[in-house]
Phi, psi and omega in degrees: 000145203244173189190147167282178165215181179327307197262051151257336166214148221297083186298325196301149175060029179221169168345130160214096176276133219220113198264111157248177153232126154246070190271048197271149162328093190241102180255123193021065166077002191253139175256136196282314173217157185249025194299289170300305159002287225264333208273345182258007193274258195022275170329294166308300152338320198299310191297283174318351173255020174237002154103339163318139153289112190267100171232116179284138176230151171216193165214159168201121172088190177239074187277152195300125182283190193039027191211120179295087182251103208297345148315332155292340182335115189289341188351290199292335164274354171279336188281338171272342170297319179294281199343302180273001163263320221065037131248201166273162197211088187294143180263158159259128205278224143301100222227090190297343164277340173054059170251092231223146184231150183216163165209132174007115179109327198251146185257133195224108181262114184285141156333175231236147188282310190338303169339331187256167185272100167149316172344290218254015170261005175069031184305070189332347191276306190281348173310321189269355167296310158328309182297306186311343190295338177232169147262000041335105191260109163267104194278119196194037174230077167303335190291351174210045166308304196261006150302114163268094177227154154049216155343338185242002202197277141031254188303302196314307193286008187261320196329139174300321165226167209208133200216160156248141168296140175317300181312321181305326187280335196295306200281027189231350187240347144273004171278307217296295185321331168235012156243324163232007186207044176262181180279128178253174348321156118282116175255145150268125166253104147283124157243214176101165224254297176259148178263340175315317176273333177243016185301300209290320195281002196270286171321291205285337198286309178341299178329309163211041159248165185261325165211158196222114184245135158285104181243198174040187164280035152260042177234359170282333202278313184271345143318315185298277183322344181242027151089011168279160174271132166284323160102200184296002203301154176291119158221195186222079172287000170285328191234070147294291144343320163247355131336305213293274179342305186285333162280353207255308157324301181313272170354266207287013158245036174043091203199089184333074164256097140327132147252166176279101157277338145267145166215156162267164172206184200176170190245316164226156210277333190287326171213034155043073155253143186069064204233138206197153122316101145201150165332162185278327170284029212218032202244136207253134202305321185280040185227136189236163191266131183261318198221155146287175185245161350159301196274008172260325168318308181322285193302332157320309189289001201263305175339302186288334177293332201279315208304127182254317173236154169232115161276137169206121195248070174121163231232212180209328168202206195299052220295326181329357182213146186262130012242027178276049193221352192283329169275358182284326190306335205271325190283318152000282186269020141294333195282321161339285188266352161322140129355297209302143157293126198216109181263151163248100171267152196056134206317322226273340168293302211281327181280312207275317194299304150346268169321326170276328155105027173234037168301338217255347173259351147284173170304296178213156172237127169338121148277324179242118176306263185309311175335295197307324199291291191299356161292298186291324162323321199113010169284142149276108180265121204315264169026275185307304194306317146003255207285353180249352138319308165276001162281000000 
């Protein structure tokens, strides 16, 4: 998808209003982690060495639109956003008019956008309020890429000139990388609690991948469709059936779906009582499944070993917990020492990776979870369609 960018056009002295997300944890004003912050100063920077009036927009939560909710509050990220550029990060509070002044040089962060009445309806009016703040809208919040809201979509096609943002280009050149130009094989590793939230993207990697591994519970659902019993484990018997249907696809486009031949388990998950190995036949109505088992990670990794790119969506079990964290932990460090091109998407991946301290050894890591998910559906994400529009 094609796009301008930052060095495409004449930055110096001018206006550059910079759609980021800083969309972070935040508890009674304190921020839990700074990951996105930090993922945008490159960007800012960019501006700031051209001399630019910098005015930063986000969203953060889902706050009630037209209604000021100070738990929602951007406050606490203009003071840390100032911390990591050194300089000050003037906040602007809460302003439905949006009357904002910047002057060369300066960083200026707007109130949370959620706040105004119309973001998240695509309100064409406030899209051009937005647009007007600059002379240049720089879109560089993938992380709310596929929301046509406003701010994200809107504000781009109003704009005078409409750029994608560094971050915008890195995750759109790692789509590519696994949509239109990897290295093959290609694996999927999915994971996750439902299979229900991932049937389209299930259906579409089906399409052109060489194999797929199924993790979490949606590989208890497809356990299930291939006649195991499971036990108390999470599963979705509403889509067994279409389980039934996604295995039956893999088969006629000859396409590798691994199932679990081992597993942990366990009776209860708080304090991993009875927590036990066993075969998939071997699993007890009061036991429910937590983890893969030893000998499934193995054949996973002989899978994986093929592998020239690797997509990976979802965790393979409770890694959030010790000592249900040993097969995410495992598929992790092959991926680690792999070859393979390896993008990692959706936070609950992007956190275990993190936590083994092996970030620096993927290709690329995902910043927008559901962005990303609807890139692998097979979407245009109103965003991207924008920006390759205006290009």
């Amino acid at each position: 998808m094609k796009a301008l960018s930052m060095d495409d056009v004449d930055l110096q002295y001018k206006r550059v209003v910079i759609r980021c997300d800083l969309n972070v944890p935040l508890k009674n004003g304190v921020i839990k982690g700074d990951k996105r912050i930090r993922a945008v100063i490159p960007t800012i920077r960019k501006a700031l060495d051209k001399n630019c009036a910098v005015i930063v927009l986000s969203h953060l939560g889902r706050p009630t639109e037209g209604v000021f909710e100070e738990e929602f509050s951007l406050a606490p990220v203009a003071e840390r956003l100032g911390e990591l550029l050194g300089k000050e990060v003037r906040f602007h509070a809460y302003d439905p008019e949006l009357k904002v002044e910047a002057k060369n040089g300066e960083v200026v962060l707007l109130e949370n956008v959620r706040f105004l009445t119309g973001e998240k309806k695509n309100n064409p009016e406030l899209g051009a309020k937005f647009a007007s703040l600059g002379d240049i809208y720089v879109m560089d919040a993938f992380g709310a890429a596929h929301r046509a809201h406003a701010s994200t979509e809107s504000a781009v096609r109003q704009a005078k000139i409409a750029v994608a943002g560094p971050l915008m280009l890195a995750e759109m050149e790692a789509a590519n990388k696994i949509l239109q130009e990897p290295k093959r094989p290609l694996y999927a590793i999915v994971g996750g609690s439902k299979v229900s939230t991932k049937v389209t993207v299930l259906e579409n990697l089906l399409g052109f991948v060489d194999g797929l591994i199924v993790a979490g519970g949606i590989a208890n659902t497809f356990l299930l469709a291939e006649g195991y019993a499971v036990g108390k484990s999470l599963v979705e018997e509403d889509f067994v059936e279409e389980a039934k249907r996604l295995i039956k696809l893999a088969k006629d486009k000859n396409v590798d779906l691994p199932l679990a031949k081992d597993v942990v388990v366990a009776k209860d998950l708080s304090t991993a009582q009875d927590l036990r190995t066993c075969p998939i036949t071997d699993i007890k109505a009061d036991e429910a499944i937590f983890d893969m088992g030893e000998e499934t990670c193995k054949e996973f990794a002989k899978v994986l070993e093929k592998a020239h790119t690797v997509v990976w969506n979802g965790p393979l079990g409770v890694f959030e917990q010790s000592p249900f964290d040993k097969g995410t932990r495992l598929i992790g460090d092959i991926l680690a020492k792999s070859k393979a091109y390896t993008l990692v998407c959706g936070g609950d991946s992007v956190t275990a990776v993190e936590q083994f301290g092996i970030q620096d050894k993927m290709g690329y890591l995902s910043t927008g979870g559901g962005a990303f998910l609807e890139v692998l559906e097979g979407k245009i994400l109103p965003s991207v369609a924008a920006l390759a529009d205006r290009a």
